[in-house]
C-alpha positions as CSV (number, residue, x, y, z in Angstrom):
1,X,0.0,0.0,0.0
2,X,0.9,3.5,-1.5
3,X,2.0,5.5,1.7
4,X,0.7,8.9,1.5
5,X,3.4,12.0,1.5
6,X,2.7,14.8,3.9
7,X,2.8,18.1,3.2
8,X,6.0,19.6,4.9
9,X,6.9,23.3,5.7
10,X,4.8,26.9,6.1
11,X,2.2,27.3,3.8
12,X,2.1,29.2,0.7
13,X,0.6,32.6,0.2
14,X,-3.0,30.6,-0.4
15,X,-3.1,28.9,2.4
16,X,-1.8,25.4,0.7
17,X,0.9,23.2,2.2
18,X,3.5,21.8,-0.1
19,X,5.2,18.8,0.0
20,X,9.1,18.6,-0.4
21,X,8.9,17.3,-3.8
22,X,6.7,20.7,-4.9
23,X,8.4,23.0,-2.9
24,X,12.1,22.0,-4.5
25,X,10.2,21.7,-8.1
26,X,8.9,25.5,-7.3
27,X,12.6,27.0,-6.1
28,X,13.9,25.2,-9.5
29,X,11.5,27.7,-11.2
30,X,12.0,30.0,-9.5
31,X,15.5,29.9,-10.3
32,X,15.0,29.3,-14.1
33,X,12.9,32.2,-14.4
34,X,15.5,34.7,-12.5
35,X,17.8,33.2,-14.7
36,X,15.8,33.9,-17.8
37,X,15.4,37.2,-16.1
38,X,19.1,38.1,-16.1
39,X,19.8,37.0,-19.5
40,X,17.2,38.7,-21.0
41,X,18.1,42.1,-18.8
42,X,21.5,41.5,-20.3
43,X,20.5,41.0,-23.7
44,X,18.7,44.3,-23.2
45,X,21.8,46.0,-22.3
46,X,24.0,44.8,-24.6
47,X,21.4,46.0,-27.2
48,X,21.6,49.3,-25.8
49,X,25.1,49.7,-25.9
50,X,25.2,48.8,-29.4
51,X,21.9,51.7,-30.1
52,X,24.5,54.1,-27.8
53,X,28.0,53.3,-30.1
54,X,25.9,53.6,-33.4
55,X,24.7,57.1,-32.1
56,X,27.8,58.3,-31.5
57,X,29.0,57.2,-34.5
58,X,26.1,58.4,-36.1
59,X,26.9,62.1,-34.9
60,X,30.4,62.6,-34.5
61,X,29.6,61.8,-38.9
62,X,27.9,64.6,-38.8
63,X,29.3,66.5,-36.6
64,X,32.7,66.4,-36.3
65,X,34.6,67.7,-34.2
66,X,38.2,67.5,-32.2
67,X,36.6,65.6,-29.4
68,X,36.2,62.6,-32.2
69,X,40.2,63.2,-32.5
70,X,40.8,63.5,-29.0
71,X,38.6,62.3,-25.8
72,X,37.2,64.7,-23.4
73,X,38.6,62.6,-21.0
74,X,41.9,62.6,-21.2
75,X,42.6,66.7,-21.8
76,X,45.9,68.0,-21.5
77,X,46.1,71.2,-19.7
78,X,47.1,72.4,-23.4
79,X,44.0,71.6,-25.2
80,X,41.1,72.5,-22.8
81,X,40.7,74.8,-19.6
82,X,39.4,72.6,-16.3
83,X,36.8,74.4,-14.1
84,X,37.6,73.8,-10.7
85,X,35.7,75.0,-8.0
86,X,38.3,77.1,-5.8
87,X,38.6,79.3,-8.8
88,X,35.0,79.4,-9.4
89,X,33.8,80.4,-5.8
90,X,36.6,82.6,-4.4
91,X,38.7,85.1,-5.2
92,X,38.4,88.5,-7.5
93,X,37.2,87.9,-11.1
94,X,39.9,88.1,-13.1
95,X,40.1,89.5,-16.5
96,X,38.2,87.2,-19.4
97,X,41.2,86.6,-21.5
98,X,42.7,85.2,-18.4
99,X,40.0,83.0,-17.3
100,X,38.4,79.8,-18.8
101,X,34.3,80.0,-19.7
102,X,32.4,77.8,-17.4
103,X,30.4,75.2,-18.4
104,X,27.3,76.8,-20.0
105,X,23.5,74.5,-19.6
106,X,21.6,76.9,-21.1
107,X,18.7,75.2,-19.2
108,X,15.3,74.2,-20.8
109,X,12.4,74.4,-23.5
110,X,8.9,75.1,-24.3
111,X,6.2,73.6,-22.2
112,X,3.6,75.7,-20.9
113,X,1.4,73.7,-23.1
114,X,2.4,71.6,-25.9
115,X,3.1,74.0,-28.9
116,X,2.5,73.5,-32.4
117,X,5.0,73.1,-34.9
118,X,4.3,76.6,-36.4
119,X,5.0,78.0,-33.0
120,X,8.1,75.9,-32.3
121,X,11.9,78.5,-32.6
122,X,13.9,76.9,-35.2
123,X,17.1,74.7,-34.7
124,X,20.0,77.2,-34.6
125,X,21.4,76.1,-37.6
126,X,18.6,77.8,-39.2
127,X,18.6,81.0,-37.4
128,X,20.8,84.1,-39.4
129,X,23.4,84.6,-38.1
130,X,23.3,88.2,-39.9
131,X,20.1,88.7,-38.2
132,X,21.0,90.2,-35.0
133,X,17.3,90.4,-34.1
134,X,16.6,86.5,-33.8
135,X,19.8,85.0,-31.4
136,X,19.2,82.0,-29.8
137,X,19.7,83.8,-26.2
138,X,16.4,85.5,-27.3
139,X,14.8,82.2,-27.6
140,X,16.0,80.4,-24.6
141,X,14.9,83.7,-22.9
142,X,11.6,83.0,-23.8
143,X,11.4,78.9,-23.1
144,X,13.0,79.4,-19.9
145,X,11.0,81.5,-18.3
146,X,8.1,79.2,-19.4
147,X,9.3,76.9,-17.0
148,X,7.7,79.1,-14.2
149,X,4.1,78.4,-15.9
150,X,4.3,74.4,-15.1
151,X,1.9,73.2,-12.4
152,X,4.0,71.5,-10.1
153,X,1.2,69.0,-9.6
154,X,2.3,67.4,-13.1
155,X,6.1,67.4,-12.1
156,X,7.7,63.9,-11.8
157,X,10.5,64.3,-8.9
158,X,10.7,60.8,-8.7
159,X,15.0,60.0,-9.6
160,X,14.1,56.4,-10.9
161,X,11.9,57.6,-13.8
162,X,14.0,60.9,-14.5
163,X,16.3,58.8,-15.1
164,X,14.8,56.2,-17.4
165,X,12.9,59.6,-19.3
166,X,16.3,61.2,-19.8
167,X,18.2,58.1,-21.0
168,X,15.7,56.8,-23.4
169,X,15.4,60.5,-24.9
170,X,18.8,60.8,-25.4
171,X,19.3,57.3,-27.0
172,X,16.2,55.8,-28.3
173,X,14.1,59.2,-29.1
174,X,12.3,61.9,-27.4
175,X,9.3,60.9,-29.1
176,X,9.4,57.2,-27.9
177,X,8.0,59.3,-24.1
178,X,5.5,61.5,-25.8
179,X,4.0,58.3,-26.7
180,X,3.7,57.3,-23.1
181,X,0.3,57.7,-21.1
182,X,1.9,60.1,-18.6
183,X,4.7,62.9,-19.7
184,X,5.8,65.2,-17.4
185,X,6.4,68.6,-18.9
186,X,9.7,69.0,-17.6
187,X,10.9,66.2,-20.2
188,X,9.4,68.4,-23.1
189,X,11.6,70.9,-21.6
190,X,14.8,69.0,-21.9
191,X,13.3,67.5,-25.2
192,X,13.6,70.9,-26.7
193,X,17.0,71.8,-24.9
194,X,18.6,68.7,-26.8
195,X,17.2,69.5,-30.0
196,X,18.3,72.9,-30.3
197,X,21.5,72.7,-28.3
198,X,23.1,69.6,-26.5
199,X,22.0,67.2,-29.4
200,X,25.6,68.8,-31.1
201,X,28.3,67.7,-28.3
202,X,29.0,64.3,-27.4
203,X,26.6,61.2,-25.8
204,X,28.1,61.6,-22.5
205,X,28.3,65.5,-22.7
206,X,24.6,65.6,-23.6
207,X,23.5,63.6,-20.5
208,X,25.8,65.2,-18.2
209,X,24.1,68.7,-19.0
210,X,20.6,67.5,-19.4
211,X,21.1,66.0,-16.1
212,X,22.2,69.8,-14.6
213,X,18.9,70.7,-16.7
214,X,16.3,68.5,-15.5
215,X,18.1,69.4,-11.5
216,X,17.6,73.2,-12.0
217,X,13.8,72.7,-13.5
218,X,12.4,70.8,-10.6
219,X,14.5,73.2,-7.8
220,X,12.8,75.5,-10.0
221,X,9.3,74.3,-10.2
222,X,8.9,72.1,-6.7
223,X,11.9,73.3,-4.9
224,X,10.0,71.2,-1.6
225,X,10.4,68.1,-3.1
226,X,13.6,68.8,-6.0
227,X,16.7,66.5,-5.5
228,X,19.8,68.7,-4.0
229,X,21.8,70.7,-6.3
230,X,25.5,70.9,-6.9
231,X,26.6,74.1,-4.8
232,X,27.9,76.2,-7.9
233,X,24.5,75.6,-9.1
234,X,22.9,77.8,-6.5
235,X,22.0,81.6,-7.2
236,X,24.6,84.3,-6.3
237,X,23.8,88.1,-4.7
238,X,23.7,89.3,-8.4
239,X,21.4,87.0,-9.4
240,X,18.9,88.0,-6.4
241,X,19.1,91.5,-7.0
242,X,20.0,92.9,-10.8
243,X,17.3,92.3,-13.0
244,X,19.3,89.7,-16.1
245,X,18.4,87.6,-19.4
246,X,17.3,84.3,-17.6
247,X,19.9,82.3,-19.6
248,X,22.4,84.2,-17.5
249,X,21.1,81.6,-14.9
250,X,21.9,78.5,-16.1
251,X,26.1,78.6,-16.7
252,X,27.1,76.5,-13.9
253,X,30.5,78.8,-13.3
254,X,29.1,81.2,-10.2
255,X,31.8,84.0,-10.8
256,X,30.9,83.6,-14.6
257,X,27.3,84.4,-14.3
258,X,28.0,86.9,-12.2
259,X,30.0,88.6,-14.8
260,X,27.1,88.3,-17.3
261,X,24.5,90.0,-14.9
262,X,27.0,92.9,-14.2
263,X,28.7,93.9,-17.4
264,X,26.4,91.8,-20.0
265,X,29.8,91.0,-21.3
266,X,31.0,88.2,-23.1
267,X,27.6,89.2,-25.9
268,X,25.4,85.8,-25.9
269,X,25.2,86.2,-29.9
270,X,24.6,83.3,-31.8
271,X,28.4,83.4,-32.3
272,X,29.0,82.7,-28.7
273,X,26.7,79.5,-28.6
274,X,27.6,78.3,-32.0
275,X,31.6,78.6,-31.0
276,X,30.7,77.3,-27.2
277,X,28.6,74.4,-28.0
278,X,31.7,73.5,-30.7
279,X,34.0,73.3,-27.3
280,X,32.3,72.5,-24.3
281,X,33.2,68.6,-23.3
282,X,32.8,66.3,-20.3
283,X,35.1,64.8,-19.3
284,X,34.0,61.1,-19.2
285,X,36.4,58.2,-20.7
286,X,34.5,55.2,-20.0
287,X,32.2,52.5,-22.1
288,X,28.5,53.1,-22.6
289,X,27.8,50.0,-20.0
290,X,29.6,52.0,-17.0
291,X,27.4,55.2,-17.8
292,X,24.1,53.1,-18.0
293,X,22.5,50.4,-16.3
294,X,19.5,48.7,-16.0
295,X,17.5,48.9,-12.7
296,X,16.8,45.3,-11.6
297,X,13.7,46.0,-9.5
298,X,11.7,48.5,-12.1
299,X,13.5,47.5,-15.2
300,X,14.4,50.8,-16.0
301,X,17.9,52.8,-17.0
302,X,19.6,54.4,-14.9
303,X,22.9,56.6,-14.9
304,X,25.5,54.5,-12.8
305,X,27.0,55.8,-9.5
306,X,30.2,56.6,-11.1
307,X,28.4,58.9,-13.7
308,X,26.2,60.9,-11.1
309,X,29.4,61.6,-9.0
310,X,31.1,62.7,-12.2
311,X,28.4,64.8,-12.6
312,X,28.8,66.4,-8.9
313,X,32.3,67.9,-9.8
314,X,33.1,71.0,-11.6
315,X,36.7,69.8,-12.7
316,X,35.0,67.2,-15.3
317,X,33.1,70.2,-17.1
318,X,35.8,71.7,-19.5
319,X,36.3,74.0,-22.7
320,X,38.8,73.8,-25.7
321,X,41.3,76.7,-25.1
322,X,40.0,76.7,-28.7
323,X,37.2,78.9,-27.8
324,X,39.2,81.4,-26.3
């Protein structure tokens, strides 16, 4: 006679007991699907990296530049001017021949509502450069003061999802997040920032200011809930008190924007951004797969711990003495 096997063990979540032989075939499952899991999270990855390479490819084809000949991240003190932050927070100003510029983010884009493509500024590339009456200053004047009008209600502060948003712009498409159910305005803002600005400088340059971006917006917008900013972020006495173009606000050199408010000197022509967009780098020397990773828990990308503190120092935000 058959003897009859007892369930051993805790019950499961339904209230059923399961026997040894179910609860070892159910941890084998378990196992094969965390392993399917991983593989396909790395097949993911590896897809991405390849998307990443082929876009840098892609633009430094049609747009090259001497960063293609020579990584930002290994700059000799010859080629490109490091912004440190003891020069950038104490002392007198110097003269501007003497100094290097600071890194410029000139900051954000249309999205009080979603504007129609008559309405839209064009690229800069289109934009006369003999027509001194339509400079792209004039047009991030306008976009970023838009940012004020955004209900903070409709702002996502949450990092994981920032993150993802920022990435997959960047990579796959801005339009692959208009497509989603819920868009928060801020990425329209960045959307329009890349297009008519960052999308010229290199992958890592791009997300490295459209991260300083997206921080500003939300201190901006919801200050109460906005992650911290680096300090040579934060708004100087001039700032406060002399009435300025709002671009002024968004170089991340303090002593810089200071300069700007005061003297309205170096002119923000369309000159200035063509030359400065030609020569600002990051300085960033590592592979696409130790600037992104995939979150295991949500599944979404996410800028790796080494990038983000990169991203904290003013040293890795240079310019090509080129510029000067």
């Amino acid at each position: 006679m058959n003897k009859k096997i007892k369930p051993v063990g805790m019950p499961w979540s339904s209230g059923r007991l399961l026997t040894s032989a179910e609860r070892d075939r159910k941890r084998r499952m378990n196992r094969e699907s965390q392993l399917l899991r991983l593989e396909r999270m790395k097949e993911r990855l590896q897809a991405f990296d390849s998307r990443l390479g082929k876009v840098e490819e892609h633009y430094d084809r049609l747009c090259p530049t001497k960063s293609t000949a020579q990584p930002p991240s290994q700059p000799s003190s010859q080629n490109c001017s490091e912004f440190t932050e003891e020069l950038s927070l104490e002392g007198d100003f110097p003269s501007v021949q003497n100094i290097p510029l600071p890194l410029s983010a000139p900051r954000s884009f249309y999205l009080i509502q979603t504007p129609s493509a008559s309405s839209m500024p064009p690229l800069p590339s289109l934009v006369s450069r003999a027509d001194q009456n339509t400079t792209l200053r004039g047009y991030l004047d306008d976009v970023l003061g838009s940012v004020f009008s955004v209900d903070p209600l409709e702002v996502c502060t949450n990092d994981i999802h920032n993150q993802d948003a920022l990435i997959r712009g960047v990579v796959l498409g801005w339009n692959h997040l208009r497509k989603e159910s819920f868009n928060c305005p801020l990425w329209r803002i960045l959307s329009w920032t890349d297009e008519l600005l960052t999308v010229r400088t290199a992958i890592a340059t791009r997300l490295a200011l459209l991260r300083g971006v997206h921080l500003m917006l939300i201190n901006f917008v919801s200050p109460d809930r906005a992650p911290t900013i680096p300090r040579w972020f934060r708004p100087g006495k001039p700032q406060l008190s002399i009435p300025h173009h709002v671009t002024c606000d968004y170089f991340a050199w303090p002593r810089f924007r200071d300069r700007l408010i005061i003297s309205d000197y170096p002119k923000l022509d369309n000159a200035f951004w063509s030359h400065f967009i030609g020569n600002v780098r990051f300085a960033w020397s590592f592979s696409p797969d130790r600037t992104i990773e995939m979150d295991e828990t949500s599944s979404k990308y996410r800028f790796s711990n080494q990038f983000l503190e990169a991203t904290q120092s003013m040293q890795n935000f240079r310019m090509d003495l080129e510029f000067f």
